[in-house]
VOGU-3710 file (C-alpha; in Angstrom, 3 decimals, decimal comma):
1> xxxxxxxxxx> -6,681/24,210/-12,786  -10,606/24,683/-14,316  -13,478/23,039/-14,071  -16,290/23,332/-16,316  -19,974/21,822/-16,315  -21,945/20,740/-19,107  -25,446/19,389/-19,026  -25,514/15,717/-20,440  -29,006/14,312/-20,572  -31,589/13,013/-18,240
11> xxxxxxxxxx> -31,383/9,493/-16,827  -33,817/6,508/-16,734  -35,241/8,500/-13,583  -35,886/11,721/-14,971  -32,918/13,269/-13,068  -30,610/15,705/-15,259  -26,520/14,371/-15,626  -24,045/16,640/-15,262  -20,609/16,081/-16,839  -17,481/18,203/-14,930
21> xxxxxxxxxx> -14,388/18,697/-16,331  -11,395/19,021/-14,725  -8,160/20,491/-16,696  -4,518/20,363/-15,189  -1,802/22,415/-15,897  0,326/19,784/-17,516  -2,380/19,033/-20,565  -4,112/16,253/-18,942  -8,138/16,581/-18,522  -10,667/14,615/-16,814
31> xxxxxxxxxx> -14,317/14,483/-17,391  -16,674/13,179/-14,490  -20,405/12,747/-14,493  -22,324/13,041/-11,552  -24,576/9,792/-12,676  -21,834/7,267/-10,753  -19,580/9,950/-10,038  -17,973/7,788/-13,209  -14,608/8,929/-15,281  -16,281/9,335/-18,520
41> xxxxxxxxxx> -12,738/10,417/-20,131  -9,338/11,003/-19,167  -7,205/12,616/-22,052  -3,127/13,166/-21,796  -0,567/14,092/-24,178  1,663/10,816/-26,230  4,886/10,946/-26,543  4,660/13,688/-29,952  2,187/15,555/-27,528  -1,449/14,543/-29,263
51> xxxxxxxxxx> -4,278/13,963/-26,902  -5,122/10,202/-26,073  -8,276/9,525/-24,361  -7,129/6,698/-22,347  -10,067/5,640/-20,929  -12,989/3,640/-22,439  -16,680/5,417/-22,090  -20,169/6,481/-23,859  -21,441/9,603/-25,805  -25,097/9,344/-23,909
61> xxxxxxxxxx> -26,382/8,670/-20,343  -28,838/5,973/-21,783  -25,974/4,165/-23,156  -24,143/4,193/-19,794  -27,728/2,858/-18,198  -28,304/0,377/-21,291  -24,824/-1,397/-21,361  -22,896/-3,596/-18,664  -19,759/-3,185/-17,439  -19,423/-0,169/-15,000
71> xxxxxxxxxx> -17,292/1,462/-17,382  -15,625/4,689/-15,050  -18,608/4,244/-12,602  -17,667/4,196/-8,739  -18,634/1,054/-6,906  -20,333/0,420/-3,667  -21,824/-0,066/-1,143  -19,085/-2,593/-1,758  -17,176/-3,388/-5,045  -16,446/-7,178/-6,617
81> xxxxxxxxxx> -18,146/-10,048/-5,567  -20,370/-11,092/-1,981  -20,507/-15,043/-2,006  -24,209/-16,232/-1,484  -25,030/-12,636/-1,874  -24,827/-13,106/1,855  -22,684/-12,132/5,136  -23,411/-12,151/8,694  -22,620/-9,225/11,314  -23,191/-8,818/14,816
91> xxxxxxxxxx> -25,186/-12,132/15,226  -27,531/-11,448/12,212  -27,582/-12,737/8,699  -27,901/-10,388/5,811  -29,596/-10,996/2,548  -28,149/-9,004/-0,526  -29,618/-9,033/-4,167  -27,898/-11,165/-6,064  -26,975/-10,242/-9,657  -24,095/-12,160/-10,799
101> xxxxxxxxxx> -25,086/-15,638/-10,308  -25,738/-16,581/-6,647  -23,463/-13,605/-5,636  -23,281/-10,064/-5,649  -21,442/-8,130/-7,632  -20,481/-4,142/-7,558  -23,369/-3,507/-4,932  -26,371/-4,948/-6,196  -29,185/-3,655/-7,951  -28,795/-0,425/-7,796
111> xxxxxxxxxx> -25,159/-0,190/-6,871  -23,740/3,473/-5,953  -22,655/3,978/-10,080  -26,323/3,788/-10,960  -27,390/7,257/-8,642  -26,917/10,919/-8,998  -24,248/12,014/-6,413  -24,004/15,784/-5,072  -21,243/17,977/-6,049  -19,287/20,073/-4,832
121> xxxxxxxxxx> -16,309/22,128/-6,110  -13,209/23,556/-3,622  -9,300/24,661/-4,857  -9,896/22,589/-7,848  -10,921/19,516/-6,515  -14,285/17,876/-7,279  -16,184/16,226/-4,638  -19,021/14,039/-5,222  -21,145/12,687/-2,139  -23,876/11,030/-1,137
131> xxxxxxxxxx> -26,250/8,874/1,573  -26,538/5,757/1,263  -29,610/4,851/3,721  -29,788/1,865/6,364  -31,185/-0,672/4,373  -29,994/0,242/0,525  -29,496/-3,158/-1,190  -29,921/-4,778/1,841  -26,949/-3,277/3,841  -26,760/-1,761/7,672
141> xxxxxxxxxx> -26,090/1,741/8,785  -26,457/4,791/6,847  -23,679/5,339/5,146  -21,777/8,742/4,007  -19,834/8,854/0,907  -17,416/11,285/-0,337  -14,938/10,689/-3,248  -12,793/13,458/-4,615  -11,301/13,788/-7,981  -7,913/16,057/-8,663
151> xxxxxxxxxx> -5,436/16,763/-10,995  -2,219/17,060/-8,830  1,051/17,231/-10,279  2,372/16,622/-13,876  -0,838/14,775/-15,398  -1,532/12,913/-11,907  -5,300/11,820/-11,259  -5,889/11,402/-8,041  -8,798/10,086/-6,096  -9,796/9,979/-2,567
161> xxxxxxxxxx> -12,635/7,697/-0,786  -13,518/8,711/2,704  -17,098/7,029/4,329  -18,587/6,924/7,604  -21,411/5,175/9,070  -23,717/4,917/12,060  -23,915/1,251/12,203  -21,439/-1,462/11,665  -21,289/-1,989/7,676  -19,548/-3,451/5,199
171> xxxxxxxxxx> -17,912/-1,104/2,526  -15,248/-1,584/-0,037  -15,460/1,186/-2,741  -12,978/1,601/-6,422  -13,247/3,231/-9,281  -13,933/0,558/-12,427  -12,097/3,105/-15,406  -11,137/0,645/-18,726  -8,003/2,041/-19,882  -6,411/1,845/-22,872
181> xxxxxxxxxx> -3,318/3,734/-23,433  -3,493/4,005/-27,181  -7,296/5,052/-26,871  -8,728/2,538/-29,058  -8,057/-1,198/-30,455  -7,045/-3,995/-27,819  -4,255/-3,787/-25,198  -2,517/-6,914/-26,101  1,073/-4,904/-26,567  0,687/-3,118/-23,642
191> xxxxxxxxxx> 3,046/-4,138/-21,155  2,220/-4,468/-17,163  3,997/-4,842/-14,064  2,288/-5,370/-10,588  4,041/-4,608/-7,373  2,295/-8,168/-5,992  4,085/-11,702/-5,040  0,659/-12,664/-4,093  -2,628/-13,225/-5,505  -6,351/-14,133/-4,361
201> xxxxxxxxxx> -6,560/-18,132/-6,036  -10,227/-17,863/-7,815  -12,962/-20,395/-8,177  -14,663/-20,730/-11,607  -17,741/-18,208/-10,463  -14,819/-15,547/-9,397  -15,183/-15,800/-6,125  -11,775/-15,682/-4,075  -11,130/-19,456/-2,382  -9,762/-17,953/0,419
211> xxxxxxxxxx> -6,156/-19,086/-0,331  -3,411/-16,577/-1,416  -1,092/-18,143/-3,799  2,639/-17,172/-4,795  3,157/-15,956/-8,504  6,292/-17,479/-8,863  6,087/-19,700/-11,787  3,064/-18,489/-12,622  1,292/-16,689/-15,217  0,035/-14,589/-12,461
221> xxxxxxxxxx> 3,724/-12,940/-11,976  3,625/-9,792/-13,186  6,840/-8,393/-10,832  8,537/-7,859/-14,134  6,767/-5,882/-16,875  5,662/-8,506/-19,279  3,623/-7,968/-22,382  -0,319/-8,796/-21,765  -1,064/-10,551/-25,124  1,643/-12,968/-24,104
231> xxxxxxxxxx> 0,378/-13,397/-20,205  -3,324/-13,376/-21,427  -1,917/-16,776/-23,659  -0,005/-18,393/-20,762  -3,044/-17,537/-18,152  -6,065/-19,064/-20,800  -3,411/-22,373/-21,871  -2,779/-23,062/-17,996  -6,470/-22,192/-16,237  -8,630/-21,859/-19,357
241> xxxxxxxxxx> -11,303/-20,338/-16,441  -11,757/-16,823/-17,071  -10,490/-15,967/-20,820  -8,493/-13,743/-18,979  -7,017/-12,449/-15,982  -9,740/-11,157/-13,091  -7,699/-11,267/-10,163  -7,580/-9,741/-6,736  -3,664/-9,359/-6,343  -2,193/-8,780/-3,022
251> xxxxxxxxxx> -0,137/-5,639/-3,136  3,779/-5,897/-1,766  3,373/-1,711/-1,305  2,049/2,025/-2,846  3,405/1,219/-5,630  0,859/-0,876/-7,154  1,270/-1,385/-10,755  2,434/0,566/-13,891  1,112/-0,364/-17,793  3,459/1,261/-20,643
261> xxxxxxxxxx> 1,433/1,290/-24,291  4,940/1,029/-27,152  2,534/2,470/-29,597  1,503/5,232/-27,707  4,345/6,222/-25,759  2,509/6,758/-22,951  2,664/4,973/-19,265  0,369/4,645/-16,431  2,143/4,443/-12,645  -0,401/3,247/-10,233
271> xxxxxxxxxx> 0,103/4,412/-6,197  -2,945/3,332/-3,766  -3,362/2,859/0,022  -5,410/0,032/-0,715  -4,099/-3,772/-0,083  -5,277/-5,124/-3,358  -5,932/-4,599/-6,701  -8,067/-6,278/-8,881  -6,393/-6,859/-12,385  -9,749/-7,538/-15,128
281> xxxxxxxxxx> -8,415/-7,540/-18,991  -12,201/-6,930/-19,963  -12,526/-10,738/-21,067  -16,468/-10,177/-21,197  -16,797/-6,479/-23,002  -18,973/-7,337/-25,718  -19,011/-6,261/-29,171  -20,516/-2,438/-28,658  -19,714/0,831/-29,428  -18,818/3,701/-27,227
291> xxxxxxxxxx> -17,763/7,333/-27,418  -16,569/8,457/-30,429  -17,271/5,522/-32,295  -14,519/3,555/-30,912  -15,415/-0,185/-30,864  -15,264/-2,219/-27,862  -14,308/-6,016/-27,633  -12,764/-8,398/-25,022  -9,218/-7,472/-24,198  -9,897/-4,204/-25,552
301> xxxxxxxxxx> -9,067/-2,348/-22,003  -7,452/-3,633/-18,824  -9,155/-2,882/-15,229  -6,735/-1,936/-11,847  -9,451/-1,739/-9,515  -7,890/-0,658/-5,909  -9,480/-2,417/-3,384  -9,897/-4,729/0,334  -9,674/-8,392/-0,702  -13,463/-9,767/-2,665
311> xxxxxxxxxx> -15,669/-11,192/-0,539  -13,624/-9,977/2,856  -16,476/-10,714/5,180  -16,579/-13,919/4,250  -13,066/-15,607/4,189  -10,860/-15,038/7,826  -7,248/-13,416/7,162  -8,738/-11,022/4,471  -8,446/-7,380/5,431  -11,937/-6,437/6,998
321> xxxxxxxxxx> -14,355/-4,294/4,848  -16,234/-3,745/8,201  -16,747/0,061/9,044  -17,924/0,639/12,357  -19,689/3,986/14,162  -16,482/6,386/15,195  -14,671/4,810/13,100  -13,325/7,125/9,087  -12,744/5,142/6,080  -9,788/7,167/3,992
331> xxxxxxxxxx> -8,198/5,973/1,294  -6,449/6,843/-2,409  -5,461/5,856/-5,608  -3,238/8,278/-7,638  -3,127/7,486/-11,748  0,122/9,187/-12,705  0,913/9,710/-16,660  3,813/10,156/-18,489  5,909/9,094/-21,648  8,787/7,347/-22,743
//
């Protein structure tokens, strides 16, 4: 295992970005910038061994700044949506900043993907931390982050969120990486299968309803690998909401999910400690250009964002995002690569 750093600009607030590489011993590499602590590429071998970078990303820091979408970036204080941009804790009401309609989404303003995080480096693991202060985008407690990146295994990325606080908070944090197991074009061949019999039903802002729905008979089962294209078509005939799938599903174990490209020959087996997983086919990627010069454009990547349930605070049942003092948040998603 190495890891190398590279200088890659100076952000918006005059703060150098550092990209990190990490390279395994099976051929797989990972390159993380501290801006986000975001996967700005993820490269393993196809199936006639030639590097794919799987993962969708930028050549500059002002393009990561300039563009939506959290591509790679790491999301808190807490990921997905907040109805009302609101939630109430302890007898008081908190006020978020909205920035997705009413709601929040992906922490607000200045979410956790949009600061510089420390880093440190131990036994080829990186480790990227931070303080988030009592009051940040309108949350409690002061909050410490730490989320580790490591190549374990045959081509295995693996990633580990622990927090703790010194006031009741809510926290929910994911990596957002687009992947796309041929590296470039859409994802419409790729073919999915989520470990889930349930999913989060959605209202037309994305919000969860609060009821959990069976898949059965839906286009929402994915307990069989099916090919996306042909989902994505079933999903827009039937709901015609979202142009796509953006789902919280309700995970029926570790196992979570695993996405095999034909073209490529490569898969993706996703393991997490997480309850959910939020399935986004990137229905609103605009027309842009990333790193490169691969194009971007709806349907171009698919999202498996490991998570507690959207909105949790908000809808009773839903695992609690709620961290209290004394209490450790651990939790962690392994992306394991292979080929067939």
């Amino acid at each position: 295992m190495t890891i190398e750093a590279r200088p890659f600009g100076r952000n918006s607030y005059g703060e150098a970005v550092t990209a990190y590489t990490l390279t395994g011993k099976g051929g797989a590499s990972v390159e993380i910038l501290d801006h986000g602590a975001t996967v700005r590429s993820l490269i393993v071998p196809n199936a006639v061994g030639e590097k794919v970078d799987v993962v969708l990303g930028y050549d500059t820091i002002g393009e990561y700044e300039s563009n939506d979408g959290f591509l790679g970036a790491s999301i808190g204080r807490v990921c997905n949506r907040i109805g009302g941009a609101r939630f109430s804790l302890g007898g008081r009401e908190y006020v978020l900043y909205a920035n997705d309609g009413a709601n929040q989404l992906h922490g607000g303003a200045r979410g956790f993907d949009k600061y510089v995080w420390d880093v440190s480096a131990e036994d080829g693991k990186l480790t990227f931390s931070r303080l988030s202060p009592d009051g940040e985008e309108g949350y409690p407690g002061n909050l410490n982050v730490k989320i580790s990146f490591e190549l374990t295994g045959s081509n295995c990325l693996t990633i580990t969120y622990d927090a703790d606080t010194d006031a009741a908070t809510p926290v929910n944090l994911t990596n957002h990486s687009y992947f796309n197991l041929n590296g470039s074009g859409d994802v419409l061949t790729h073919r999915l299968r989520l470990n889930a019999d349930r999913f989060c039903e959605g209202a037309p802002d994305c919000l969860p309803t609060g009821r959990l729905l069976d898949v059965t008979g839906t286009p929402f089962d994915f307990r069989s690998e099916r090919v996306l294209g042909e989902a994505l078509a079933e999903e827009c005939e039937q709901t015609a909401l979202f142009g796509g799938f953006d789902h919280n599903y309700v995970l029926s174990g570790c196992d979570a999910a695993s996405v095999y490209a034909p073209e490529s020959g490569i898969a993706m087996d996703v393991y997490t400690t997480q309850p959910g997983m939020q399935l986004y086919t990137a229905n609103s990627l605009s027309h842009r250009t990333g790193k490169h010069g691969c194009v971007m454009l709806p349907h171009y990547a698919l999202c498996l964002e490991t998570q507690l349930f959207p909105d949790g605070m908000n809808h009773y049942g839903f695992p609690s995002p709620i961290l209290r003092p004394g209490e450790h948040l651990h939790s962690e998603t392994r992306y394991a690569f292979s080929v067939r």
